[in-house]
C-alpha positions in Angstrom: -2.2 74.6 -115.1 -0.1 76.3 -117.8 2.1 79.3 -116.8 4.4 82.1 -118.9 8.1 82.8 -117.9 9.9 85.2 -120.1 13.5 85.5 -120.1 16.6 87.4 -121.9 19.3 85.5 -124.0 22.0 86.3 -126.2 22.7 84.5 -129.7 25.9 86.1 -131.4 25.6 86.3 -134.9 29.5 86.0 -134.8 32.0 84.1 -133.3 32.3 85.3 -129.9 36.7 85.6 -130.6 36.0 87.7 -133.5 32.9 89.6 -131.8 35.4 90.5 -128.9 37.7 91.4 -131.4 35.5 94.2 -133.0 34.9 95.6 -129.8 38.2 95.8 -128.9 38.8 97.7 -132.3 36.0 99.8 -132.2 37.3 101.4 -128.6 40.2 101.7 -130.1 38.8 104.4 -132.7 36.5 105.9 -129.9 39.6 106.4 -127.9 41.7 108.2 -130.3 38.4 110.1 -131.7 37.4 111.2 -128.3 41.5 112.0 -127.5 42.1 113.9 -130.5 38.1 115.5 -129.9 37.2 114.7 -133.5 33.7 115.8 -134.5 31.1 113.3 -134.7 32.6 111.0 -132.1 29.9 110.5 -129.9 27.3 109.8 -132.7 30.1 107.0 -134.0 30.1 106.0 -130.2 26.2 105.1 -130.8 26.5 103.6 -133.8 29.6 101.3 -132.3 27.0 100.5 -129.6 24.1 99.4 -131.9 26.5 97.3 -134.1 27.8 95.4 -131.1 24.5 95.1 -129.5 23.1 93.6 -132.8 26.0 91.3 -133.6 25.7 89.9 -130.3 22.1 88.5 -131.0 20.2 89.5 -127.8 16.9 87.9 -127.8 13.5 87.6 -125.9 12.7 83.8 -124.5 9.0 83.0 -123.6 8.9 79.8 -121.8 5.3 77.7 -121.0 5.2 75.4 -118.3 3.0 73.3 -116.1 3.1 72.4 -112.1 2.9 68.9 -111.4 1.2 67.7 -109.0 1.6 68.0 -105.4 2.0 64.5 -103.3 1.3 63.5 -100.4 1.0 59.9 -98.7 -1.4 58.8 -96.4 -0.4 56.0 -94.1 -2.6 54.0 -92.3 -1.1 51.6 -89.6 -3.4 47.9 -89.7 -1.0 46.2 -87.3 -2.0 43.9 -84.5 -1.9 46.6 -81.8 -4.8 48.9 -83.9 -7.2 46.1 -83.4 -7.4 47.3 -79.9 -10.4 48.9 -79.0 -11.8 50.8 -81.7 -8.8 51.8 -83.9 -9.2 50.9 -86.6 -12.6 52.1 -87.2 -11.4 55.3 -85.9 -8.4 55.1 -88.9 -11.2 54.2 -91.5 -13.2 57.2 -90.6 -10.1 59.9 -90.3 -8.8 58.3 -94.0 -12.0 58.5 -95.6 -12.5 62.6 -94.3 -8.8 63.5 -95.8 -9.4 61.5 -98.8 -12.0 63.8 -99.3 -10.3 66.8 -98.8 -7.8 66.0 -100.9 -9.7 65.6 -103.7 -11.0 69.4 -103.4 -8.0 70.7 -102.8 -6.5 71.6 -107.2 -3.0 70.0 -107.8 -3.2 67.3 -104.4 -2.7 63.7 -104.7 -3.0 61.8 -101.7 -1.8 58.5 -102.3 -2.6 55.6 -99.6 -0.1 53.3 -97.8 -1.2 50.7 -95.7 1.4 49.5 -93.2 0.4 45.2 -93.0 0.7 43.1 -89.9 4.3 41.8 -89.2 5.1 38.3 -90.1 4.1 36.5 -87.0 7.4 34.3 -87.4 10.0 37.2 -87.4 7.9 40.0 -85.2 9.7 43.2 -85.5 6.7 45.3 -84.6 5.0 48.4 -86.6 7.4 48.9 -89.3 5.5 52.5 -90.2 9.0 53.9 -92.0 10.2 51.1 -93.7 6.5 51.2 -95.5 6.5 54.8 -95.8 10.3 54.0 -97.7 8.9 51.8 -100.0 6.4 54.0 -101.0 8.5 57.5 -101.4 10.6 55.2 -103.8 7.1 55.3 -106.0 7.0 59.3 -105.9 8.6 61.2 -109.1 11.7 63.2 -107.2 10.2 66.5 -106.1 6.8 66.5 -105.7 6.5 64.8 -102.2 4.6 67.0 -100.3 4.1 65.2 -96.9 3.4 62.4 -94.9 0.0 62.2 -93.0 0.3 59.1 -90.6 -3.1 57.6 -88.9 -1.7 55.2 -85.8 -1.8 54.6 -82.1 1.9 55.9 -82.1 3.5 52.3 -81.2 5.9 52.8 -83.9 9.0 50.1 -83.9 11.6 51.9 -86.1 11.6 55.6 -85.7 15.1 55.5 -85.9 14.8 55.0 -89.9 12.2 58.5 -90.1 15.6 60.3 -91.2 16.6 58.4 -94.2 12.7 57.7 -95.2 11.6 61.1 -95.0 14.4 63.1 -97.5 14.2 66.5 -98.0 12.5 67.5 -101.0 14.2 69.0 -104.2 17.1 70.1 -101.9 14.9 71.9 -99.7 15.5 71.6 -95.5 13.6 68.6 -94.2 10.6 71.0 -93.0 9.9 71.4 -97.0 8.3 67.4 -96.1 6.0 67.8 -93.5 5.2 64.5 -90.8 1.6 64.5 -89.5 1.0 62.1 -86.8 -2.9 61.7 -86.2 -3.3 59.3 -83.2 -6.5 57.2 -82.5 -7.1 58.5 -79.2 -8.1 61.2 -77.1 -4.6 61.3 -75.2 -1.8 59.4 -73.7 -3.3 56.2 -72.3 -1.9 53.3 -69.7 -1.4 49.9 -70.0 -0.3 47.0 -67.8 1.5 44.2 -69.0 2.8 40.9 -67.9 6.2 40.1 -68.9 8.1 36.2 -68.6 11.6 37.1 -67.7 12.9 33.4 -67.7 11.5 30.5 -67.8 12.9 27.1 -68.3 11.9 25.3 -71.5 12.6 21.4 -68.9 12.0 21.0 -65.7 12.4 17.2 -63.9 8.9 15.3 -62.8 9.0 15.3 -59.2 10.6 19.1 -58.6 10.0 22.5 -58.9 9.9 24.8 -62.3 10.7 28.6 -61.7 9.1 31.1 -63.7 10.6 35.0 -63.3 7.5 37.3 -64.2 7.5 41.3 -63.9 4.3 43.1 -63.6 4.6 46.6 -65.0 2.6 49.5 -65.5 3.1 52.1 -68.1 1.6 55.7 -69.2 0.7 58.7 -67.0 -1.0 58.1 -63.6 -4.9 58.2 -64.4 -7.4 57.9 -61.6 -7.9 54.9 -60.0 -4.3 53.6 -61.0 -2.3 52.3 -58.2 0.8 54.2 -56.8 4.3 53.3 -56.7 5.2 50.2 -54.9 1.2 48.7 -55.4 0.7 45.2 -55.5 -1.5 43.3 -58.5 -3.0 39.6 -58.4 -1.2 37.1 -60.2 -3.3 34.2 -61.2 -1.8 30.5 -62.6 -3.6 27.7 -64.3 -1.7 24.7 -65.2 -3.3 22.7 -68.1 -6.9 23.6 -66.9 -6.5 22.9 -62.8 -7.7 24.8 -60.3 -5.9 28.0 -60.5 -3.2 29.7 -57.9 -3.4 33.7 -57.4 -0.2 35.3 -55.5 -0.2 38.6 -54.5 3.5 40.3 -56.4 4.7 44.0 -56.3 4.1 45.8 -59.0 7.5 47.3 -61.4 9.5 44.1 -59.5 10.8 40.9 -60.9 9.6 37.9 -58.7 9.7 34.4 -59.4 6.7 31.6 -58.9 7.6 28.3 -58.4 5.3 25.3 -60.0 5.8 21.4 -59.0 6.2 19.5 -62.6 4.3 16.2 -62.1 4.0 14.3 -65.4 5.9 14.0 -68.4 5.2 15.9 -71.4 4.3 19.1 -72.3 2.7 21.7 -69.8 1.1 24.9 -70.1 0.8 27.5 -67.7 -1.3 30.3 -68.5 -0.4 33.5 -66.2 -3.1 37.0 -66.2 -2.5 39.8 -64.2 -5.5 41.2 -62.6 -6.6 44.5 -64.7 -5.6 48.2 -64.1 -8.6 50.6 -63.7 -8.6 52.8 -66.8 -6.3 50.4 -69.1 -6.4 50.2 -72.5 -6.7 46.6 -72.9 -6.2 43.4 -71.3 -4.6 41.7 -73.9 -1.2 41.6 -73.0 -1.9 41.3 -69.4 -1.7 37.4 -69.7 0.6 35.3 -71.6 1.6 31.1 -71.8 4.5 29.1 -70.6 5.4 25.9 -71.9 7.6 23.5 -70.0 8.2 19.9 -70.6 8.3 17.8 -67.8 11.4 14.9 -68.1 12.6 12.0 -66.1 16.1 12.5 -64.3 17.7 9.9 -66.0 15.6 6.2 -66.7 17.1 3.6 -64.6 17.2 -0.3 -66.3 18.0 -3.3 -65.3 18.9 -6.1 -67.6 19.5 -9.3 -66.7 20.7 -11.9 -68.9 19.8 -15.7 -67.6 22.9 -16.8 -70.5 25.2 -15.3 -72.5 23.6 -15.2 -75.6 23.4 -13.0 -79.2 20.9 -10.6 -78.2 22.1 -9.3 -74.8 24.3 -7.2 -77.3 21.5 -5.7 -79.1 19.9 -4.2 -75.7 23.5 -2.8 -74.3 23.9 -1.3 -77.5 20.2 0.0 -77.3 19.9 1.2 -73.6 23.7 2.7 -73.7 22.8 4.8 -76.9 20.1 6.7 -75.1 21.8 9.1 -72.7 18.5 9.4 -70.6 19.5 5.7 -69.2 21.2 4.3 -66.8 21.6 0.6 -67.8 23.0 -1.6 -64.9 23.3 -4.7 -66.3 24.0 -8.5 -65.3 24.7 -11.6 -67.2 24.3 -14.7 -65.2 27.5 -17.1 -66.0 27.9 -19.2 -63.3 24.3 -20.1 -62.0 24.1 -21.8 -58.3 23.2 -25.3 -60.1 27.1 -25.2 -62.3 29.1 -24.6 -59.0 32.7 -26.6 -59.0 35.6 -27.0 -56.5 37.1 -23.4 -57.6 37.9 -21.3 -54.4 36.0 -18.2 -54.2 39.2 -16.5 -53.9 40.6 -17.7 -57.5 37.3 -16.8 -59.3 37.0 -13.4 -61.3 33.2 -13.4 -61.1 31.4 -11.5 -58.6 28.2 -13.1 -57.0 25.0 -11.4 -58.2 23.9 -9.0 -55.8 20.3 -10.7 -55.4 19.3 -8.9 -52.2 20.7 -5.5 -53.1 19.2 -5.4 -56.2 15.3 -7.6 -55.8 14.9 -6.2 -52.1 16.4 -2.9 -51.2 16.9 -0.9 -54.7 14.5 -2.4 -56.6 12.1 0.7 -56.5 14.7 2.6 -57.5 14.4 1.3 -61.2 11.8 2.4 -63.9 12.3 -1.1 -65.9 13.2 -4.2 -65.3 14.6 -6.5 -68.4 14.9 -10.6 -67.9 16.4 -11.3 -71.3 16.4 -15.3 -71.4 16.2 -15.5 -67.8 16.1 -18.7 -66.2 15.6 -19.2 -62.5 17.6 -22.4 -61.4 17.5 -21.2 -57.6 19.0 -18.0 -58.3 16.1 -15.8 -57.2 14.0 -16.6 -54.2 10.4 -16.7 -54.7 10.6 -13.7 -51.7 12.3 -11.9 -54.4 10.4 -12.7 -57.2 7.0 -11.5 -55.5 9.3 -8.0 -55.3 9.3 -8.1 -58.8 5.7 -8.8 -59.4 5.0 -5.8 -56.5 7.2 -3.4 -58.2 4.9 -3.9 -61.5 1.9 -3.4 -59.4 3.4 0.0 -58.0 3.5 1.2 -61.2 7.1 -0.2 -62.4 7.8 -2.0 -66.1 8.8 -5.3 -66.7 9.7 -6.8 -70.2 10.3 -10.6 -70.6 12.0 -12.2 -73.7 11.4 -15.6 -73.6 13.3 -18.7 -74.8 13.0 -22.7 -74.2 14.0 -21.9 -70.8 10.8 -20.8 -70.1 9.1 -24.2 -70.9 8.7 -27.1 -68.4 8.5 -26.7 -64.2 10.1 -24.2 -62.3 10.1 -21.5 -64.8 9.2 -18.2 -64.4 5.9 -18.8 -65.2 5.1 -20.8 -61.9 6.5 -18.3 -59.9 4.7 -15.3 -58.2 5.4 -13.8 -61.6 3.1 -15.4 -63.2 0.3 -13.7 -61.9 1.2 -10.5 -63.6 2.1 -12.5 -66.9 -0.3 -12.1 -70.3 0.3 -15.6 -71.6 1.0 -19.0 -70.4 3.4 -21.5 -72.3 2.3 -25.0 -71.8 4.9 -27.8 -71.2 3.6 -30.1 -74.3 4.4 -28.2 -77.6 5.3 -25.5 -75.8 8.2 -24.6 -78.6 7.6 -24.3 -82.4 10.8 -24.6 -84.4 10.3 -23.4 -88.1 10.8 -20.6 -90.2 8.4 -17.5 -89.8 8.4 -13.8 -90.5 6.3 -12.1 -87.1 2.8 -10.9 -88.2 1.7 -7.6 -87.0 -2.1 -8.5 -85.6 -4.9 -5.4 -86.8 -4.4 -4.3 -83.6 -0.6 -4.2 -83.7 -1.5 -1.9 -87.1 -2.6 0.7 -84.9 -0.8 0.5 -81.8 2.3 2.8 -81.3 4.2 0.3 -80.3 4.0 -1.5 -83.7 2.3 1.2 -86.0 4.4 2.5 -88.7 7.4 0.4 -88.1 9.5 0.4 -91.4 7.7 -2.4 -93.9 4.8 -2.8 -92.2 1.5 -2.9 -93.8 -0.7 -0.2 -92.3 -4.1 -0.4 -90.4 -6.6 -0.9 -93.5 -4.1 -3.0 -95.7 -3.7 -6.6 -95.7 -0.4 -8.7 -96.2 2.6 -9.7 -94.1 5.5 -7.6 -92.9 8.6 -7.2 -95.2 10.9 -8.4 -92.6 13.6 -11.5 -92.3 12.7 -14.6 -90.8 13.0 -15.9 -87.2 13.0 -19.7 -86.8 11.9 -20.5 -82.9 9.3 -19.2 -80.8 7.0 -20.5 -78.1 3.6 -21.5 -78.1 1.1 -19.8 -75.8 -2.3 -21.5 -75.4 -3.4 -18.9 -73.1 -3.0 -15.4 -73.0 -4.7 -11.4 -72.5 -4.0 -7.9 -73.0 -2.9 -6.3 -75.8 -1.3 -9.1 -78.9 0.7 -6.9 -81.6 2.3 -9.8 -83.2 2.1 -13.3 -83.6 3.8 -16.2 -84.8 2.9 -20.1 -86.0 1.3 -22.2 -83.3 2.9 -25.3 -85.4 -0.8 -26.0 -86.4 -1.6 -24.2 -88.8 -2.7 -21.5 -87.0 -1.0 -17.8 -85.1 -0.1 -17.4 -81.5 0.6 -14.5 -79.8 4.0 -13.6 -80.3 4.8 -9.7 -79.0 1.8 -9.1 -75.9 1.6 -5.9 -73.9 -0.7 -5.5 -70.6 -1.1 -3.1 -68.0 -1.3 -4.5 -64.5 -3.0 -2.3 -61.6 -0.3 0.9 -62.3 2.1 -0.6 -63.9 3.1 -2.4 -67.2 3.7 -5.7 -68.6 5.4 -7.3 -72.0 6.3 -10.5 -73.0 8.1 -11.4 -76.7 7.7 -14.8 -77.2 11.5 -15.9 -78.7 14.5 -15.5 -78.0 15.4 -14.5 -81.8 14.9 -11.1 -82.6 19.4 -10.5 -82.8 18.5 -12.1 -86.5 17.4 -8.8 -87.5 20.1 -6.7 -85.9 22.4 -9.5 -88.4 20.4 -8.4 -91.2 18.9 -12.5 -91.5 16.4 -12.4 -95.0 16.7 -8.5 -94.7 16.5 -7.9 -91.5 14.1 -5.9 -89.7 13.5 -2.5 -87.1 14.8 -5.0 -84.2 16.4 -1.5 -82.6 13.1 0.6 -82.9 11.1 -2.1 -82.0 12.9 -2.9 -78.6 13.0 0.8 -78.0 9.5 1.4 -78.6 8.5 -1.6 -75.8 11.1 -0.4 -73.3 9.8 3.4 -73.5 6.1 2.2 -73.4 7.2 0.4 -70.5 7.9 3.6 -69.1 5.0 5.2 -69.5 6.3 7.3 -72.7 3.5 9.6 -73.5 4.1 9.7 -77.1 3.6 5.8 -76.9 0.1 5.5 -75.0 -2.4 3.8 -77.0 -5.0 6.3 -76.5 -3.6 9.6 -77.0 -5.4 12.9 -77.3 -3.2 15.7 -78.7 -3.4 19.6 -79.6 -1.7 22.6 -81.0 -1.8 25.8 -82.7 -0.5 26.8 -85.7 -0.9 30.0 -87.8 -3.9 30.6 -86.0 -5.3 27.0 -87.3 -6.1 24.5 -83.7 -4.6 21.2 -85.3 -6.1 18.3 -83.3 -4.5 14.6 -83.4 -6.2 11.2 -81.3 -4.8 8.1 -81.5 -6.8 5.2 -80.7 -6.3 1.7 -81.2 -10.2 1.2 -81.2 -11.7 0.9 -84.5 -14.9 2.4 -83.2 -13.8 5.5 -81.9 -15.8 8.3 -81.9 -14.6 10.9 -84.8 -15.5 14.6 -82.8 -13.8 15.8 -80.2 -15.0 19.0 -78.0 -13.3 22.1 -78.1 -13.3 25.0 -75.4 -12.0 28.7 -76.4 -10.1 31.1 -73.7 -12.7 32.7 -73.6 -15.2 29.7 -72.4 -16.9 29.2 -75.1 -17.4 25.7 -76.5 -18.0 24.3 -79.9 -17.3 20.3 -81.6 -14.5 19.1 -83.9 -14.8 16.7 -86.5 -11.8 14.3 -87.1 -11.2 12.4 -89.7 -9.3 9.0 -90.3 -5.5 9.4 -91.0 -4.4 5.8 -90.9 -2.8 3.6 -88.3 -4.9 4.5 -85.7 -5.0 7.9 -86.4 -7.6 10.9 -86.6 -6.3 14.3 -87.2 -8.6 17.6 -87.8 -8.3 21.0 -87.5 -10.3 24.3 -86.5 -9.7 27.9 -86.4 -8.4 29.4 -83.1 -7.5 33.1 -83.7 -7.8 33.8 -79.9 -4.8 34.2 -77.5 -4.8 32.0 -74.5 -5.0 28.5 -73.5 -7.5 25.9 -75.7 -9.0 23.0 -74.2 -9.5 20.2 -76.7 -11.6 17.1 -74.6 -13.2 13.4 -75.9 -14.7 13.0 -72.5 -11.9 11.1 -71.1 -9.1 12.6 -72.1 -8.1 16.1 -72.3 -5.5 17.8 -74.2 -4.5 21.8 -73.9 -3.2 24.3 -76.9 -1.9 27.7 -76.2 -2.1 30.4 -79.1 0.3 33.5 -78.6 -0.1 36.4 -80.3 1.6 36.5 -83.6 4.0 39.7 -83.0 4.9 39.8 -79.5 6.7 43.1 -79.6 3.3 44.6 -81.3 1.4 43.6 -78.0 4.5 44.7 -75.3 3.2 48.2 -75.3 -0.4 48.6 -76.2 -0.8 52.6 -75.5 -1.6 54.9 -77.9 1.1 57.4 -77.5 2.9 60.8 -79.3 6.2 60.2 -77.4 7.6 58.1 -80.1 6.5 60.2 -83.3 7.0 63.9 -81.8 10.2 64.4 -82.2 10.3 63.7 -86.0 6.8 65.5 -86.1 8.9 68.5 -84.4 11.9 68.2 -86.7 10.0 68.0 -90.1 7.7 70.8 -88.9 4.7 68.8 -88.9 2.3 68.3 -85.8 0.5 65.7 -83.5 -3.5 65.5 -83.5 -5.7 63.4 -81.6 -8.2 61.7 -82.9 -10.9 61.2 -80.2 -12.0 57.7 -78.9 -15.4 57.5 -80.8 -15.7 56.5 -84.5 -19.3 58.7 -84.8 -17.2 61.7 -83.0 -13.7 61.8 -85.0 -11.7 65.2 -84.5 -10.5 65.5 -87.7 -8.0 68.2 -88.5 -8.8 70.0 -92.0 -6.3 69.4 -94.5 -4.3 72.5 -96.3 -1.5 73.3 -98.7 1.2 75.6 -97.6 4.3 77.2 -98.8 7.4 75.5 -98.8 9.1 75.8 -95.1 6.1 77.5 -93.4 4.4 75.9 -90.7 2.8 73.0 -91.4 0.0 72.8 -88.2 -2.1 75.0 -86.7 -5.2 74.6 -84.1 -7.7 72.5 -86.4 -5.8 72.0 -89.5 -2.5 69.9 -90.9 -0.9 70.7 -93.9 1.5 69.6 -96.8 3.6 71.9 -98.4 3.9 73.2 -102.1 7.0 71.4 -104.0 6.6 74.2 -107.1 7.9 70.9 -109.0 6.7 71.4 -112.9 7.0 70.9 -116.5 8.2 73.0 -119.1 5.6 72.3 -122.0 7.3 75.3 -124.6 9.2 77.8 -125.4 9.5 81.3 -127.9 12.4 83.3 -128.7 12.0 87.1 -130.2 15.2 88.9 -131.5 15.0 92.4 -129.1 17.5 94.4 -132.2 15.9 92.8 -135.6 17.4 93.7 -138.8 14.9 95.8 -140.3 15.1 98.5 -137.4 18.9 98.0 -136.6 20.1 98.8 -139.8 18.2 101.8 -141.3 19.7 102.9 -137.5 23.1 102.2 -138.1 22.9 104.3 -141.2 21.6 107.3 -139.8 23.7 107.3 -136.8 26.8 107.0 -139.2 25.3 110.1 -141.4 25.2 112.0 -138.6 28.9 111.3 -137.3 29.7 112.2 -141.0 27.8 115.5 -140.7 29.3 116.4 -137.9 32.9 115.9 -138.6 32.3 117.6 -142.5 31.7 121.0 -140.3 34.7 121.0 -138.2 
């Protein structure tokens, strides 16, 4: 639109010193005419008047301009909290209707913002201001005529609206009009279930404490409980039958859970619903708390002293979840002398303290080159063999002590043992790197040691040489490596077995200090021995079949370990929701079969082969977008109020939208009315020309000046 300004200017045809000059002079001779009343004084006053007037070059300017644009942003909020219900749809419609009018309304430009979902690693809620920032940046200075925001009022940094919405051109901060359309028909309630504390450990065998507040927000609404009302609390723990308790509404109260394995577990917590609430979706949430021994307690007991006793000290003392107690046998019954008892520095070993009143006090139980020679009765040795049975862990390292009658082997604890050395060629002496067997490529005990070859490959370990081991010529359970038989073929060398609850190993030599003294290169003698004491244990991360889940980025990663070749490759998965579907997995290597799904839905998965089960909880992505999930105007009034814009509900039905009409109005006049927002005129435009007329021109000035100085001539000739 082109528009006409005219204007008056001057352009002295002089230099303004010397124009002020002539003036000065030319009242001069008007003074001393007029005091001396010469004739023809008030015609020379004229012509002084014209002169001046045409000397100082007044002129007529004609200016041409255009307005710009008016412009006005329309933000629309696609955070996690507009999912609810039927928001969004509700945005869509209300967006498209002021697009519309816009676009009949001459000089409008309503530009669109969309405000994303926050980044579900960092949260921070609907950041509606900081988006509407960015944009303003975008808008020439002057011509912002407005903000028309489309959200359920769950805004997360109104405390920026001051320095994102500037005044425009100068103008007071009603000049930029805030519209707040929310997608509702009026303030709405929620409930939600907040997790005050909750420990991230607790210790198997006691109780975990959760602090939970149930609390309900909005304006009372029928049917909504009053103060002091009590809601159902319901807990599931890792898909058992749940527990409800009955917990006051507005008050922090703690449950109490008994942690009873190891590991990872989840505890998914709802709140029963409020009548009239908006949603459900933040009336549940997951707790995840990993359940820990109180400290491991090992015994070691060395039959000699000998190189490797070192090794396991240095081992079990490193690992401040152990409590080693620890024996070395140096004066066996069979070596006794004439030495008083009084005179010796060695206490006695503690047989009866240790093998008959506090030995279910200990998780595992080490004989590291252990020979018997009397030292244990077989009363105590049974013990030992029952403590395995009851679910304790026992790990023998075996030397030529171990060959020939009387060893441990004949003893009640060689019922519980995987292999039997026999008295005849019982001890190979030669030089031999330990083979991992294909089973001990896939078992976590041996997988993925450094050097090893993995599952599919074929080749020996890269590891230094051992040069004594014993022959076994029978054996069961599980054989991860082996070592010459001394006729040309393997024997079982490393052997793991359960027996009834509890767990059995057995490394065939007494050699595996070479590594630790880096023999031929060494080898992982540390991570080994710490693998086999912590399977021993009953280390979940060590079982051989393992079934494992979690979520990521909305993506359900799945991971099974099996040390069976023919393992089924799907697994089945079960939503929050109930619903079921399959998994396929596929082969990762060493035992290993990994796959993924999508799991978008918050709550607690359920991933099962049939045997084993494995649970997943995925959280929302932006907690603080689900705390409060009411549309509301509390939050966006007051800078509604202070930039002279208005609140407008929306409605609750996409097909029945109550739309306000869109209008332009003058710069600081109100910007709302019943039915109808507006945005207000910047008057920002363009000056496309401009035309300058002399208002004295030559021609008519001068024939003027002549006449006027005739007639002051005249006149004084006739006085």
């Amino acid at each position: 639109m082109l528009s006409h300004v005219a204007s008056v200017g001057f352009a002295p045809l002089l230099p303004t010193p010397l124009l002020i000059t002539l003036a000065i002079l030319c009242v001069l001779a008007l003074g001393i005419g007029f005091a001396l009343r010469a004739g023809g004084t008030a015609w020379r006053l004229a012509g002084f008047a014209l002169l001046l007037g045409w000397l100082a070059g007044p002129h007529l300017v004609r200016a041409t301009w255009q307005a710009l644009p008016e412009t006005g942003l329309l933000v629309l909020d696609q955070t996690a909290s507009m999912s609810v219900a039927q928001r969004r749809q509700l945005a869509q419609a209300a967006a498209t209707r002021l697009r519309e009018e816009a676009g009949h309304i001459p000089g409008l430009t309503l530009r669109t913002v969309v405000v994303p979902p926050g980044n579900p690693a960092t949260g921070g809620g609907t950041r509606l201001f900081a988006a509407i920032g960015r944009a303003i940046s975008d808008v020439p200075a002057g011509q912002l005529a407005g903000v028309i925001a489309v959200t359920d009022g769950q805004v997360h940094d109104v405390a920026q609206a001051a320095q994102d919405l500037p005044p425009a051109s100068g103008a007071t901060a009603a000049a930029v009009p805030f519209q707040a359309l929310i997608v509702a028909s009026g303030e709405q309630t929620d409930r939600r279930l907040r997790v005050l504390s909750a420990p991230p450990y607790a210790i198997i065998g006691h109780d975990a404490t959760i602090r939970v507040q149930i609390e309900d927000l909005g304006p009372p609404t029928a049917g909504q409980p009053d103060a002091g009302a009590h809601a159902t609390l319901t807990l599931r723990r890792d898909g058992e039958t749940p527990i409800t308790h009955e917990v006051q509404v507005g008050v922090a109260q703690d449950i109490t859970l008994p942690v009873t394995h190891p590991g990872p577990m989840l505890v998914q917590l709802t709140a029963s619903t409020l009548p009239g609430e908006v949603s459900t979706l933040n009336n549940q949430t997951v707790v995840q708390i990993n359940g820990v021994r109180d400290r491991l307690r090992v015994l070691l007991v060395s039959g000699a002293p000998n190189q490797g006793e070192r090794v396991w000290r240095r081992l079990l003392k490193a690992d401040p979840a152990v409590d080693l107690v620890h024996f070395t046998i140096l004066r066996p019954p069979d070596k006794d002398d004439t030495t008083p008892l009084n005179e010796l520095a060695l206490i006695a070993f503690p047989t009866r303290e240790l093998f008959q009143e506090k030995i279910d006090s200990f998780d595992l139980i080490i004989l590291d080159g252990f020979e018997n020679r009397g030292i244990l009765p077989l009363a105590y040795l049974q013990n030992i063999a029952d403590f395995v049975r009851g679910g304790g862990g026992l790990l023998l390292t075996a030397g030529p002590e171990f060959i020939g009658r009387g060893s441990l082997q004949d003893t009640p604890l060689g019922d519980i043992l995987p292999v039997h050395v026999p008295e005849e060629g019982g001890l190979v002496q030669q030089r031999y790197r330990p083979a991992p067997t294909t089973l001990g490529r896939r078992h976590p005990v041996t997988a993925d040691l450094p050097q090893i070859p993995a599952a599919d490959a074929s080749g020996e370990a890269g590891w230094g040489p051992w040069y004594r081991a014993l022959r076994s010529d029978q054996s069961h359970g599980e054989v991860l490596l082996t070592s010459p038989d001394g006729a040309g073929g393997q024997s079982p060398l490393l052997v793991l077995d359960h027996v009834d609850r509890g767990r059995v190993a057995v490394l065939l030599s007494d050699q595996i200090w070479l590594w630790s003294r880096g023999e031929g290169g060494g080898g992982p003698q540390a991570e080994l021995l710490r693998r086999i004491a912590h399977w021993l244990m009953k280390e979940p991360d060590l079982e051989e079949e393992q079934l494992r889940a979690r979520i990521e980025q909305g993506r359900l990663l799945v991971t099974r370990r099996s040390i069976d070749a023919q393992a089924a490759h799907d697994v089945q998965v079960v939503a929050p929701d109930g619903d079921r579907g399959s998994l396929q997995l596929a082969s990762a290597g060493g035992g290993l079969l990994r796959g993924s799904g999508k799991a978008e839905a918050p709550g607690i998965w359920e991933v099962t082969d049939g045997t084993r089960h494995a649970y997943a909880a995925a959280l929302p992505g932006d907690p603080e977008e689900i705390a409060d999930l009411r549309a509301t105007a509390t939050r966006l009034a007051p800078v509604a109020a202070r930039t002279g814009g208005g609140i407008a509900w929306l409605g609750d039905d996409p097909a029945q939208t109550v739309i306000p009409q869109l209008r332009l109005v003058q710069r600081g006049a109100n910007a709302h009315g019943d039915g109808w927002i507006g945005l207000a005129r910047t008057g920002a435009h363009v000056v496309t020309g401009t035309r300058t007329d002399p208002l004295l021109p030559a021609w008519l000035v001068l024939p003027v000046l002549l006449a006027l100085l005739f007639a002051a001539w005249r006149r004084e000739g006739r006085t």
